[in-house]
C-alpha positions as CSV (number, residue, x, y, z in Angstrom):
1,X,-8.6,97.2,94.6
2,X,-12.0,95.8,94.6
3,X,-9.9,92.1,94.1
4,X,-7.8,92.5,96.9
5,X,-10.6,93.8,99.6
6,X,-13.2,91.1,98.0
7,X,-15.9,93.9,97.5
8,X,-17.5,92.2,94.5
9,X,-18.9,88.5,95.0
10,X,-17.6,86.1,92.3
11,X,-14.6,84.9,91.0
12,X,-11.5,86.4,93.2
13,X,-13.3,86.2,96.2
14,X,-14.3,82.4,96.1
15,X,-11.1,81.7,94.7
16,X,-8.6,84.2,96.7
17,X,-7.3,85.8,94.3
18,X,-5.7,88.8,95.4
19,X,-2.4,89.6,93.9
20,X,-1.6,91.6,90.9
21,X,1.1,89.7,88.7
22,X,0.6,90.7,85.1
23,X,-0.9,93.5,83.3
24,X,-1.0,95.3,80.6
25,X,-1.3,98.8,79.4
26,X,-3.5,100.0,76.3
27,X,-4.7,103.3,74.6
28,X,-8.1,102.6,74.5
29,X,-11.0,99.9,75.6
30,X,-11.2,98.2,72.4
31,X,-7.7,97.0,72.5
32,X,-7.5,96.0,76.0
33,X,-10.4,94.0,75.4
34,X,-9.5,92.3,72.3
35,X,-6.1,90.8,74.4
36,X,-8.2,89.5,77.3
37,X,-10.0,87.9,74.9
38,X,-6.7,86.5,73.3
39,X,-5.5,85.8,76.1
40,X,-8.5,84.0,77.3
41,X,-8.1,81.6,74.8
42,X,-4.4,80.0,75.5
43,X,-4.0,77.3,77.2
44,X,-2.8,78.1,81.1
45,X,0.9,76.8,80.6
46,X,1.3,79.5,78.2
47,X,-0.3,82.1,80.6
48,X,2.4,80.9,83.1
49,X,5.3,81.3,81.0
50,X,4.1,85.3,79.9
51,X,3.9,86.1,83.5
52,X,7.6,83.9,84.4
53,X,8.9,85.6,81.6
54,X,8.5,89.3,83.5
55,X,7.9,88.5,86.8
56,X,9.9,85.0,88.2
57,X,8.6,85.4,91.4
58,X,5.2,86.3,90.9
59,X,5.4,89.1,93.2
60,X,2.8,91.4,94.2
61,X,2.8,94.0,91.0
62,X,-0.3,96.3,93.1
63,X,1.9,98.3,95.1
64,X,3.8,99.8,92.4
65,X,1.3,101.4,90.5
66,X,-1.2,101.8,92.9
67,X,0.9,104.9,94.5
């Protein structure tokens, strides 16, 4: 939420970045952190083709786990 209304100064406010188009879902911190730190790592053409690969259209993913 915080993205999308630009609360925080940084990073998705200078840039706009608002939408919601990939996530993931882990049991506990530890893990979650260790795959944004993987995935931090690759290059962005392989981040493009993980989110292609389960969401074509890049829609708005927000919406449906927000209610």
């Amino acid at each position: 939420m915080e993205h999308r209304t630009k609360a925080v100064p940084g990073f998705a406010s200078r840039y706009g970045v608002d939408k919601l188009v990939w996530f993931e879902i882990y049991e506990d911190a530890a893990s979650a952190i260790a795959r944004e730190k993987e995935l931090k790592k690759w290059r962005r053409d392989w981040k493009i083709r993980l989110i292609e690969e389960r969401n074509p259209g890049w829609e708005d993913l927000y919406p449906g786990i927000a209610s």
